[in-house]
Every structure is written in C-alpha cells, then in structure tokens.
TIROMAR-770447 format. One line per 3 residues: their letters; for each residue x, y, z of C-alpha. Coordinates in steps of 0.25 Angstrom, whole numbers, plus 5000, padded with zeros to 4 digits. Layout:
A) X,Y,Z ~ ...
END
This chain:
XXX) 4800,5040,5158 ~ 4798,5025,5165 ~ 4811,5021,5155
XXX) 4818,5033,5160 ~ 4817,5028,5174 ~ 4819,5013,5170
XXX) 4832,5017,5162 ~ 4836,5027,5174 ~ 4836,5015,5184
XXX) 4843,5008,5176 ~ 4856,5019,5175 ~ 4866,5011,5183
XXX) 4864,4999,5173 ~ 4864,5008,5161 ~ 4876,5014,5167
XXX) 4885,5001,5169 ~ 4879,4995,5156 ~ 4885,5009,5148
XXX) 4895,5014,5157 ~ 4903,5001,5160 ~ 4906,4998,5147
XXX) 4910,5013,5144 ~ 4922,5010,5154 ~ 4926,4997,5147
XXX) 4928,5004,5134 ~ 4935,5016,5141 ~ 4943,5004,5146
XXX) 4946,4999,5131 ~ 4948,5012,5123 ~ 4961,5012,5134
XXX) 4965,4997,5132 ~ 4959,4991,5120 ~ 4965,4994,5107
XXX) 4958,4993,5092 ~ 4965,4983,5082 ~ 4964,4985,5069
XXX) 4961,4974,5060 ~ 4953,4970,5048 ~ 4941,4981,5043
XXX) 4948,4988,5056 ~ 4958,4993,5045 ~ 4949,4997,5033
XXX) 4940,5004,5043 ~ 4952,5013,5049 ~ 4959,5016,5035
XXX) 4945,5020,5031 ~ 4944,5030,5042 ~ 4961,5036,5039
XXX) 4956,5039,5026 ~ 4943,5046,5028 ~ 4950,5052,5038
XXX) 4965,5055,5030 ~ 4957,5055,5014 ~ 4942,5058,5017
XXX) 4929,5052,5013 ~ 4933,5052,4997 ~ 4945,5041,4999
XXX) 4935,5034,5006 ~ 4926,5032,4995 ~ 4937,5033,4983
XXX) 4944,5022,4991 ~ 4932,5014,4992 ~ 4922,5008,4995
XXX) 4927,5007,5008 ~ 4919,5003,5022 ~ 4906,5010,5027
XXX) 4908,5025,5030 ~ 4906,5028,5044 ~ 4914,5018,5052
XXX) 4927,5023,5045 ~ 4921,5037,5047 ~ 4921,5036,5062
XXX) 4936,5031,5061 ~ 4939,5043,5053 ~ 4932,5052,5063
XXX) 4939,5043,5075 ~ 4953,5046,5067 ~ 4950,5062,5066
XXX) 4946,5062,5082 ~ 4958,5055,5086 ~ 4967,5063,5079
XXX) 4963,5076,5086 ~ 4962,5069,5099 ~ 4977,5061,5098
XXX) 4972,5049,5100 ~ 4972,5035,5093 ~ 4960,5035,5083
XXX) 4955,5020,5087 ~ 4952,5026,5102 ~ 4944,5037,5097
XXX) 4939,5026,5088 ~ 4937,5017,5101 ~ 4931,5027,5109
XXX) 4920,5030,5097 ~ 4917,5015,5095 ~ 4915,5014,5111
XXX) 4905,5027,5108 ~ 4898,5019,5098 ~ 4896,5006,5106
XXX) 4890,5015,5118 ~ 4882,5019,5107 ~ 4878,5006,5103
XXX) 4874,5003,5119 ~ 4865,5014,5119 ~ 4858,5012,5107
XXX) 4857,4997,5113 ~ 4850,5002,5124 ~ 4841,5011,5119
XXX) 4835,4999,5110 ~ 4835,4991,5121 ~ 4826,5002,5130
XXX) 4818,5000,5118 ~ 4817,4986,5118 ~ 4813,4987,5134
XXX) 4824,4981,5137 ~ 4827,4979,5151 ~ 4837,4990,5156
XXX) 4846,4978,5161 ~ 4847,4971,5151 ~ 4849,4984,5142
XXX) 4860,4987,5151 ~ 4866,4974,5148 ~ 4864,4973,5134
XXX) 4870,4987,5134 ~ 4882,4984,5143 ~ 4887,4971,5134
XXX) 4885,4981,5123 ~ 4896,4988,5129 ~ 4907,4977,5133
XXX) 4902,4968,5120 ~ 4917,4964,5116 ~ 4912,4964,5102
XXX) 4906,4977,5101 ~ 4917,4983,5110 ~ 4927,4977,5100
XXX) 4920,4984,5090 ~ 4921,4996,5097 ~ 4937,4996,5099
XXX) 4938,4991,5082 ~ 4938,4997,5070 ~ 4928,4989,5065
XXX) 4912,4996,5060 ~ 4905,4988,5069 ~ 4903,4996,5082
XXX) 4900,5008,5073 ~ 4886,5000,5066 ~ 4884,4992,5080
XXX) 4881,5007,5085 ~ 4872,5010,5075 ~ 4863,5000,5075
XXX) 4856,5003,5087 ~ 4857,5017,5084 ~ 4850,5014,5072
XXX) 4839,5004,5079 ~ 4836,5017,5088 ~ 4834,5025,5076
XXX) 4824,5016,5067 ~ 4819,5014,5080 ~ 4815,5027,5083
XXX) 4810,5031,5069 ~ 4802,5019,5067 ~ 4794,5020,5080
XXX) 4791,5035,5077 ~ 4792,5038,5062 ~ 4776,5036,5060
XXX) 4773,5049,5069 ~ 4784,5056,5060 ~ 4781,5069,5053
XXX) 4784,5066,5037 ~ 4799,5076,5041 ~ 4803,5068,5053
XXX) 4798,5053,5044 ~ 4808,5058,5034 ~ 4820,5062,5043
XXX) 4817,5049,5050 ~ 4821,5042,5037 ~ 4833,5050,5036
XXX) 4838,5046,5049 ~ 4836,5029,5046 ~ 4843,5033,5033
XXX) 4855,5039,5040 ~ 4855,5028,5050 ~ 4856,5017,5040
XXX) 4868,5026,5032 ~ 4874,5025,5045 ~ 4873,5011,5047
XXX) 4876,5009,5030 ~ 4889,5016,5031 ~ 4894,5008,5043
XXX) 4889,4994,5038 ~ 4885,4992,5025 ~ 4877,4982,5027
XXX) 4867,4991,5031 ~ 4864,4997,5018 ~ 4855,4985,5016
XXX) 4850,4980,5030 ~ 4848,4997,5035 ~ 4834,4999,5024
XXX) 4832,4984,5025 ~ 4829,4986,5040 ~ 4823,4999,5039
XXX) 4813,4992,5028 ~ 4808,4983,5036 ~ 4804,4991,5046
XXX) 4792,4991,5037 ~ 4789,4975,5038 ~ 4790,4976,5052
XXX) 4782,4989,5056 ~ 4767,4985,5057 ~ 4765,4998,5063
XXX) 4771,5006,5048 ~ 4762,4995,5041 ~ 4750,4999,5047
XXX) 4750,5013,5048 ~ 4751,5020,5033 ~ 4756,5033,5037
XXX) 4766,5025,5047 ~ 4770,5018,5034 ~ 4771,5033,5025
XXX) 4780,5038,5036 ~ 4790,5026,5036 ~ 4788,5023,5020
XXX) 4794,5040,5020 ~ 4805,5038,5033 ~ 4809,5024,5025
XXX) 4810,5030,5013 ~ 4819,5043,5017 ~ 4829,5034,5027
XXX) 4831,5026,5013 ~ 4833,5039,5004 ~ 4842,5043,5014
XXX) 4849,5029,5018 ~ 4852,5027,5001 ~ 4856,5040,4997
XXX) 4868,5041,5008 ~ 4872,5025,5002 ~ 4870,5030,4987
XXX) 4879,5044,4990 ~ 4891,5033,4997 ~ 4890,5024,4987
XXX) 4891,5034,4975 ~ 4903,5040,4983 ~ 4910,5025,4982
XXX) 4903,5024,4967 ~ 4911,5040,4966 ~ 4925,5037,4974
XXX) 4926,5022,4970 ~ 4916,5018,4960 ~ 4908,5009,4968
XXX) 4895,5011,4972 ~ 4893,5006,4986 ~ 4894,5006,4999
XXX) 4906,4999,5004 ~ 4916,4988,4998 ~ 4914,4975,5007
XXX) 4900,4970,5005 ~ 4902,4963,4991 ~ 4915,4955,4995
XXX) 4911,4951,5012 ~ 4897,4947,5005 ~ 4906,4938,4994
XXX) 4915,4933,5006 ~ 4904,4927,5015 ~ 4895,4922,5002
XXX) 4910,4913,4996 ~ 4911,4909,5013 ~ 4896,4905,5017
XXX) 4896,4896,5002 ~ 4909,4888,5005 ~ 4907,4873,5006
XXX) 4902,4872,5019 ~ 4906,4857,5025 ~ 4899,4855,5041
XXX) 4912,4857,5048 ~ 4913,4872,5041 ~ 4897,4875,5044
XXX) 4902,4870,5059 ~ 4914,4879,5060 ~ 4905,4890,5055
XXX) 4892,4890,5064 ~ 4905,4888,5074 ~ 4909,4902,5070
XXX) 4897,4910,5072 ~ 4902,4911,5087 ~ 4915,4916,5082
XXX) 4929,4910,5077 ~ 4933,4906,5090 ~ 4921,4898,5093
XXX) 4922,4891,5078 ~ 4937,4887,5083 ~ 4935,4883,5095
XXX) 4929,4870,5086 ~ 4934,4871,5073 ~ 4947,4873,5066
XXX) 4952,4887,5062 ~ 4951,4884,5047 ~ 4935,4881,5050
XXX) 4932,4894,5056 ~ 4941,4904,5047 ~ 4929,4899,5036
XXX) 4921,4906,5043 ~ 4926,4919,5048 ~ 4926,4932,5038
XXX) 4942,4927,5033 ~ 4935,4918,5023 ~ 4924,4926,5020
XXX) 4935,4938,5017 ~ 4944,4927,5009 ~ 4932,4924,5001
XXX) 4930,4939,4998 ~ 4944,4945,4995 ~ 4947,4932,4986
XXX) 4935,4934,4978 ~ 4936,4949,4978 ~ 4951,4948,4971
XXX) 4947,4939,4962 ~ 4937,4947,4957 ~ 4946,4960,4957
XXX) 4955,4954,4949 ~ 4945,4951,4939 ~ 4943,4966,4937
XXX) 4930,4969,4947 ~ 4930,4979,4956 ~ 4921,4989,4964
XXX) 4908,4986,4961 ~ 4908,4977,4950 ~ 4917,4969,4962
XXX) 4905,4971,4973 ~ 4896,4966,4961 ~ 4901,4953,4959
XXX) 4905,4949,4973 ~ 4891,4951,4975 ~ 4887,4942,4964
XXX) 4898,4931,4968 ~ 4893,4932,4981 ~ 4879,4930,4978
XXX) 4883,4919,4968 ~ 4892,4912,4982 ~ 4878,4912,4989
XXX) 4869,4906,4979 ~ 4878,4894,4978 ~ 4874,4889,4991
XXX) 4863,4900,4997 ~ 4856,4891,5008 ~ 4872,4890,5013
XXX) 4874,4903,5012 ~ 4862,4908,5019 ~ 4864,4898,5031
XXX) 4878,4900,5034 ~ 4874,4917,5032 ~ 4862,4915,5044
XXX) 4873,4907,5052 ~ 4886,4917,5052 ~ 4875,4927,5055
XXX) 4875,4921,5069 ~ 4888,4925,5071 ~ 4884,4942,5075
XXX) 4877,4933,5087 ~ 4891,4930,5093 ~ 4897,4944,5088
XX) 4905,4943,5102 ~ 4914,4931,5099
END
C-alpha cells in the first residue's frame, strides 16, 4: 500500500515521462520515413515469403535469420494489407508498442531496485526519446524486438526465483516451462542466446546462497532448471531438424560461423600504434575516430573489413567444394586457428571493442 501511495503521487511525473514521449512518436510515424538498407532487406524478404510462400520456403531456402523478428513483419504485412496502409507504419506503430514496452518493464525493475520515482521517471523518459532506440523503433533491424525482451525476461526470472522454493512440485515444473519458453523467445530473435540464455540461468545456482543452504530449496530449483532446459532444447532440436529436413543443415541460423571468422582475421592483423590509436578512437564511434584520424584508419575498424574478411574467405572455401555445414565447420576451425596465432591480442582488442555498446548513441 505505502508503494501505491508513493507511485500515485508521483502520477504527474510518470505521466510526462510516458505520455510525452508517446506524442513524439505520433509526431514521427507522420513524418519520419523507414530506410531500408543492409540486413533491413534480408529481414523484409524474409517476412514477403513467409507471408506470399509459408514457413516451408523459409526453411528449404535456408538457414535463414532467427524466426520471430521476420514473423512480426510477416504479420505487420497481413495487417496492412486489410487496413490499406503502408506495412512499414503498421511496422512503426508496433516497434513504437514494443519500445513503451521496454519503458515499462524498465520501470517495473527499477521500483524493484527502489529506485527513486524521479529518477525512474527519468531513466524511463530518455528511454523514450533515446535516438538510438527510437531509430530502432523506425528500422527494420531485430534489435528493438530482443531490447523489449530483456527486461521482460529480467521480470520473469525475477519473479520465479524469488518464489519458486514455496512452489508446489506442478507449479515448480510449469515454472520451468515458462523460462524455457522465455529463452526460445529470446533464441529465435538473437542467436546468441542459445548459449548465454542456460549459461545465465545456470548461474543462478553459484550466486543463490539461499538454494545452497536449503536442500528442498535446492530439489525444487534442481527440477524447475531441469524442465526450463528439456523444454528450451527440445524447441531448438525440433528447428534445427526442420533446417537439417528443408536444407540439410542442422542449426540454427547461417551467420555465426562466417561474422565469428570476419572479426577473428580483423582483431589478428598486424596491429602497428597508429591502427591501435585509431581503434580505441573508434569505440565512440566513426565520426569520433575521423575527427583525428584518416578515413583509411577508421574503415579498419568498422564491420566493412570484418565482412571483407568473411565473404572473401567464404568464396574461397565454396569454390573448393564446402558448403552447409561442413562450410560452418571449418570457418570455425580457421577461425579458431586466426586466434591462437596471437591470443593475448586477440583478447585485448575483443575487451576494448566491447566498450563500444557504452556509446551505443553515437
């Protein structure tokens, strides 16, 4: 009750911290216009041929992007077509859903951080007019879908993990269920997640002392654990045998193996002081990086070379006769070849690019 009263006289904050940011993208879905450039077009030919060809072109044709995001433009398509309307403003007007989505889930973690409400209103407004996230709102790009999810996907683990251990053995298992769906959900947009998603879930169990402490604590998460992973592996089995079955590859999606080769072949170049400079210059961004070095400096570091690395080297091994898997196979082992050549290097140059998500706004 005391939070109610708090967050209730607080309203006219909450209000301006939602409601003026709703107005700006009413604003924008009027006069802004989506550009489709780059992945922009995979992901919209993806979603006219689930929507014109069905899911079995998908796969035969693949492997092809994570599911959802080019479901939702495949839905987007099918609404806009009743309603008469361009498909990239129903598109927009979804995104701009999801990104209100992503301010509430923000500001239900934040409440349970206690947070002050002032500064949740804050956080929560700049949420709102972030030009990065509002780009993504207005792109055909996967990002604002998985930026959505993540917070959801805190409130959910949240929520089980702090009650689980007063579950009966029915709801323990459902519980498992739902943080196997939850990282499905989070898989099939970003793939990257089929190993981070049990990774995280796992080490709940390192950082619980309460689950340590307590056997029947520790019974009822060993059995939630174990039915979120039956359940998380067996929808990732069931799509990869459907790309194994359509395409005769058995896996998720077709970009890890030759992105992961691009970025090994770049991080591994020669690295003489005035490239390192330009690169630690480039963790702002590109225009930062020009403003002190030439254009030829900075373009090393960008994705262009890491992408020249990999479509060079992934010609040159289809035309020695590899392909689907046995291609993915030995990316992987060049790649891993690329980085025990110069590891320290490798590793220090990995930590530093990783800086650049702290300046995702330029």
């Amino acid at each position: 009750m005391p939070t109610q009263k708090h967050t209730a006289s607080q309203f006219p904050l909450l209000l301006c911290a939602f409601g003026l940011p709703i107005l700006y993208w009413i604003y924008l879905l009027y006069t802004a216009q989506t550009e489709i450039k780059w992945d922009s077009f995979d992901y919209e030919h993806l979603g006219q041929m689930i929507t014109l060809q069905g899911w079995a072109e998908f796969f035969k044709t693949g492997p092809n992007r994570e599911p959802i995001y080019p479901l939702l433009i495949s839905l987007c398509m099918r609404l806009a077509d009743g309603l008469h309307v361009p498909y990239l403003k129903v598109l927009a007007a979804l995104q701009f859903a999801l990104l209100f989505l992503t301010q509430l889930f923000s500001f239900k973690i934040l409440q349970k951080l206690n947070v002050k409400p002032a500064v949740s209103a804050l956080a929560v407004f700049y949420i709102g007019i972030s030009p990065a996230l509002v780009n993504c709102a207005l792109s055909l790009y996967s990002e604002i879908l998985i930026i959505a999810l993540i917070p959801a996907a805190i409130l959910i683990f949240s929520k089980i993990f702090n009650s689980f251990s007063t579950y009966n053995l029915s709801r323990v298992i459902f519980a498992g269920i739902v943080i196997g769906l939850t990282l499905i959900a989070l898989t099939f947009v970003k793939g990257i997640f089929e190993i981070a998603g049990p990774a995280i879930i796992l080490s709940s169990l390192l950082i619980s002392k309460r689950i340590a402490k307590k056997p029947d604590a520790f019974k009822r998460y060993l059995i939630m654990i174990l039915a979120g992973l039956f359940t998380f592996y067996a929808a990732i089995f069931a799509y990869k045998a459907a790309n194994k079955h359509y395409n005769g590859n058995f896996t998720l999606t077709n970009r890890g193996a030759w992105a992961f080769y691009g970025f090994a072949a770049r991080r591994v170049e020669p690295m003489p002081k005035e490239r390192l400079m330009a690169g630690l210059a480039f963790i702002p961004g590109e225009g930062a990086c020009k403003k002190f070095y030439s254009e030829e400096q900075c373009y090393f570091w960008s994705f262009y070379t890491s992408d020249n690395f990999s479509i060079t080297k992934l010609k040159e091994l289809m035309a020695q006769g590899y392909e689907g898997e046995a291609l993915d196979k030995e990316l992987m082992r060049l790649s891993v070849e690329k980085i025990t050549s110069a590891p320290l290097q490798y590793t220090v140059l990995t930590g530093l690019e990783g800086f650049k998500v702290l300046f995702w706004e330029t």
